[in-house]
C-alpha positions in Angstrom: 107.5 84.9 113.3 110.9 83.9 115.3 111.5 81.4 117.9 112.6 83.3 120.7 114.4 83.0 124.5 114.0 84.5 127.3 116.2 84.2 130.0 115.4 85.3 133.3 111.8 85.0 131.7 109.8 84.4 135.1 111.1 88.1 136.3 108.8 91.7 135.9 111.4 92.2 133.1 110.8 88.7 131.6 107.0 88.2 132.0 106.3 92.0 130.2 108.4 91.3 127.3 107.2 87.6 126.9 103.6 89.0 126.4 104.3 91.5 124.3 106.2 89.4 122.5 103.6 86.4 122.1 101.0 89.1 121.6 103.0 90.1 118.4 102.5 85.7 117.0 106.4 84.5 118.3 106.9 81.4 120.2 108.7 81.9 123.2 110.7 79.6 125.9 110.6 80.8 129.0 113.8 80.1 130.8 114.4 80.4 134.6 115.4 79.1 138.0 113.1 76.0 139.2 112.1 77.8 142.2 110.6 80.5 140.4 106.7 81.0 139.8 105.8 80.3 136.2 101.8 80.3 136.7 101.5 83.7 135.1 102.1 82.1 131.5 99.8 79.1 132.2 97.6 80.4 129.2 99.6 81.5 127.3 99.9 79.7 123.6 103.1 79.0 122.1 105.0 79.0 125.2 107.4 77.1 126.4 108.6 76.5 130.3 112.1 75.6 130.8 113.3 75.4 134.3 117.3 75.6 134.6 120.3 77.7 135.6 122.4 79.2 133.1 125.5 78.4 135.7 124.6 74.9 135.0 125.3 74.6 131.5 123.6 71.4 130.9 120.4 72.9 131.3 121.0 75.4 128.2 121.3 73.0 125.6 116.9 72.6 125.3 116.1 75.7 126.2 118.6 77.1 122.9 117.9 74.4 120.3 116.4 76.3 116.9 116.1 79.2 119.0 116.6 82.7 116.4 116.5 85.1 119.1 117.8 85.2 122.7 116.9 88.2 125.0 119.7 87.6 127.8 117.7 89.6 131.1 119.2 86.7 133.7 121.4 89.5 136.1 121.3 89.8 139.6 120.2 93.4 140.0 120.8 96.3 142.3 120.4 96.5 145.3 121.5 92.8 145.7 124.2 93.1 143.4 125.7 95.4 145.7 125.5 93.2 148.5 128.3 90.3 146.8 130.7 91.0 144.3 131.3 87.5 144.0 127.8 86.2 143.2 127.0 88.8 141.1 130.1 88.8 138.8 129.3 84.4 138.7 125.7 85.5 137.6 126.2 88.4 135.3 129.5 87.7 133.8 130.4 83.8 133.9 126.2 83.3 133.1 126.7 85.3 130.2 129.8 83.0 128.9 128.0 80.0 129.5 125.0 81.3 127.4 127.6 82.5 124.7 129.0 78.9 124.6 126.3 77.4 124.6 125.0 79.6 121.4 128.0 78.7 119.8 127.3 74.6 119.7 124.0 75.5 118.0 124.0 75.7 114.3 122.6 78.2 113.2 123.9 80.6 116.0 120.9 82.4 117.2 120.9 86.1 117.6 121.6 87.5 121.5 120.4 90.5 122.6 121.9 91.5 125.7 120.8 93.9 128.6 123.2 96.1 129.4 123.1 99.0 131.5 123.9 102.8 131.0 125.9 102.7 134.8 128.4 101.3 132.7 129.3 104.8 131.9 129.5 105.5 135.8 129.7 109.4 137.3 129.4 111.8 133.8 128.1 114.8 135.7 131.1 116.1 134.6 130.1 116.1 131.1 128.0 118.9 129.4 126.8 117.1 126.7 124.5 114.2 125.8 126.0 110.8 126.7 126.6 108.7 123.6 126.6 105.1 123.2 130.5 105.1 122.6 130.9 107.6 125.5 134.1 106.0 128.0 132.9 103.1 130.4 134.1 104.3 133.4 132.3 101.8 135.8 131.7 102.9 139.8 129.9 99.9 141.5 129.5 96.0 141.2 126.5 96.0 138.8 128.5 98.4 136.5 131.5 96.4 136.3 129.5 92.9 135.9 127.9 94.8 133.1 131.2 95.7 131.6 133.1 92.1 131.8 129.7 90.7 130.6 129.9 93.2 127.2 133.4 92.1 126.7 132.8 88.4 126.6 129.9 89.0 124.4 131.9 90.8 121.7 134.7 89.0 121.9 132.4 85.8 120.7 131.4 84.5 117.6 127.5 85.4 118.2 125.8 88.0 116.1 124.8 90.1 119.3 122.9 93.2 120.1 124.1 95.4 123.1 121.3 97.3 124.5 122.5 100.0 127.4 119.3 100.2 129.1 118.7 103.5 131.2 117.0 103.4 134.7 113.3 102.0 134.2 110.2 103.9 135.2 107.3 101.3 136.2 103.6 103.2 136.7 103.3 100.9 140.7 102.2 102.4 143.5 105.7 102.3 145.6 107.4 103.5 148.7 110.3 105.9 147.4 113.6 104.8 147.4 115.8 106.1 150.3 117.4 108.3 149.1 116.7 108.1 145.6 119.8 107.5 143.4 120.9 111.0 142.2 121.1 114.5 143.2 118.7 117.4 143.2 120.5 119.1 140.6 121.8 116.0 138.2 120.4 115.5 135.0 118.2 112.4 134.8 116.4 110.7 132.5 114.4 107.3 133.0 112.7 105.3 130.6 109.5 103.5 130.9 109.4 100.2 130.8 106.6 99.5 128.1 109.2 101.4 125.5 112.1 98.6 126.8 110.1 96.6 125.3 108.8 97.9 122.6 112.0 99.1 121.5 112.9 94.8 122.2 110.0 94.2 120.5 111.0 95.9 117.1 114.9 95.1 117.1 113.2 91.5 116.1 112.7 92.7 112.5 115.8 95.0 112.3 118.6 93.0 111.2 121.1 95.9 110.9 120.9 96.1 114.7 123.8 93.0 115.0 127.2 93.6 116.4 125.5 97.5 117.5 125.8 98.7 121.2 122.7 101.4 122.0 121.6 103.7 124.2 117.7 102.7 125.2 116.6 105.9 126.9 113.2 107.9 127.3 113.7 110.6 125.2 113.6 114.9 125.4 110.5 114.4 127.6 112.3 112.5 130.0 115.5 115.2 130.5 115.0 116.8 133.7 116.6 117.4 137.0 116.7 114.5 139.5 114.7 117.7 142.2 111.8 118.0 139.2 111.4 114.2 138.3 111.2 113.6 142.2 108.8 116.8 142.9 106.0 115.5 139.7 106.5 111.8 140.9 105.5 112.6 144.8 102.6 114.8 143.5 101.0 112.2 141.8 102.0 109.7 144.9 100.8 113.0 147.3 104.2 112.8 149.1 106.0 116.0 149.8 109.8 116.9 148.1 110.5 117.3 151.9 109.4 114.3 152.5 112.3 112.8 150.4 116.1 112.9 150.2 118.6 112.1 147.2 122.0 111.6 147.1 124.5 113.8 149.1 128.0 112.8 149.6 128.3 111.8 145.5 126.5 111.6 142.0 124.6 108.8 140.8 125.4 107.3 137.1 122.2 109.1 135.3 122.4 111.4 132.7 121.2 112.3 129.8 121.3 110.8 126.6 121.7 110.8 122.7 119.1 108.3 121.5 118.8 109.2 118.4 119.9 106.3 116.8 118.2 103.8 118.5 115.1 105.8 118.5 115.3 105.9 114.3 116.3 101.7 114.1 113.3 100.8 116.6 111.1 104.2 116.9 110.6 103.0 120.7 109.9 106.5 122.2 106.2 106.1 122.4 105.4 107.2 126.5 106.7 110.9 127.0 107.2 111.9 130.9 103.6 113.8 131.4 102.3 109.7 129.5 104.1 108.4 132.3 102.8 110.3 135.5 99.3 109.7 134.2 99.6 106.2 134.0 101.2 106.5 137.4 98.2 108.5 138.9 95.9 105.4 137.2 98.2 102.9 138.9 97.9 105.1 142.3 94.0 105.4 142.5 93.4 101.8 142.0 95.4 101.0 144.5 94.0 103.1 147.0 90.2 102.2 145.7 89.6 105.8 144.5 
């Protein structure tokens, strides 16, 4: 079992990986802002709190000492990342160097596996086939180019990294739809569900060719379809009409789909197809509305 760090470990991200993970026997160390709410791992065994701010690099030091693994998740996310270029590119590209430097002063280095982002790739409607994990970064907002500069000081370090380019995550909550959702009617999409994040996170643990790899994390066949049929099967389970919603007019958003195969054969991830997905959805939906 590995001594593992979590940064951002107090977010949605953080807390479903850190279970899993502890689930599986590995001590964790939670690391996150002070002002965030830790009382969800109050129970937890093995677990370790460490309250800091990887802009600060004086808090680092604990939180990385005999760590083997660090899952790097700290980002500022969209829509805020849209919001200030400046903050987010302190966050999500000088946070990563000061966790990178900080890896470096410990002996030995631990391992960082880093969540990147398929946006990096920006606008490939253009392209007719699957989108590879050494497909061109052609970045076309903030969060993509943090994600970018952040890749670049990561392999341009010393640390044995992982680069995971994460696709858009699917969570089964009962949620107001996005207006308008990010994509067209007729782009290709496909999501990924968060439970396979991790579990593909979970697996790369034990999987020691993974080092110095960027992949692809995505859903999966199942998951290829239109941005017009994901949006019709989701409101059907949620009961909202496609009318109801609107998408993306005046350009494309960065989905696509992908090749996953390698990924997929390293960590054998892939376990929630679509139709898994819009069950657990319709669960999610009827215990919420008491039905």
């Amino acid at each position: 079992m590995a001594e593992i760090l979590i940064t951002g470990g107090a977010g949605n991200f953080g807390r479903t990986l850190g279970n899993a993970l502890r689930e599986k026997g590995h001590s964790l160390r939670l690391f996150d802002l002070p002002s965030c709410d830790f009382s969800f791992c109050d129970a937890w065994e093995n677990t370790r709190v460490i309250a800091g701010d990887i802009l600060r690099p004086e808090t680092l030091p604990e939180a990385l000492e005999g760590a083997q693994w660090i899952f790097h998740l700290a980002a500022v996310l969209p829509p805020a990342s849209e919001e200030d270029r400046r903050r987010t590119f302190r966050v999500n590209v000088e946070g990563t160097r000061c966790v990178v430097d900080a890896c470096t002063c410990i002996r030995p280095e631990p391992n960082l596996v880093f969540a990147s982002s398929v946006s990096v790739y920006g606008d490939t409607t253009g392209h007719s086939g699957l989108i590879r994990s050494e497909h061109p970064v052609n970045p076309d907002d903030i969060y993509a180019e943090s994600k970018v500069e952040a890749e670049k000081v990561i392999r341009a370090s010393q640390v044995p990294w992982v680069n995971l380019r994460i696709s858009g995550i699917a969570i089964p909550e009962f949620l107001d739809p996005p207006e308008p959702w990010p994509w067209t009617k007729e782009q290709r999409i496909e999501l990924v569900s968060l439970a396979d994040v991790v579990t593909a996170m979970l697996n790369l643990v034990d999987v020691k060719a993974l080092l110095n790899k960027t992949l692809i994390i995505s859903g999966g066949p199942t998951w290829q379809v239109t941005g017009e049929d994901y949006v019709r099967h989701w409101g059907e389970v949620m009961e909202i009409p496609l009318e109801e919603m609107s998408f993306l007019e005046d350009r494309n958003g960065w989905l696509n789909w992908y090749d996953s195969s390698e990924s997929q054969a390293l960590l054998a991830y892939q376990k929630t197809t679509l139709k898994d997905f819009l069950a657990q959805l319709k669960v999610a939906v009827d215990e919420a509305t008491g039905e």
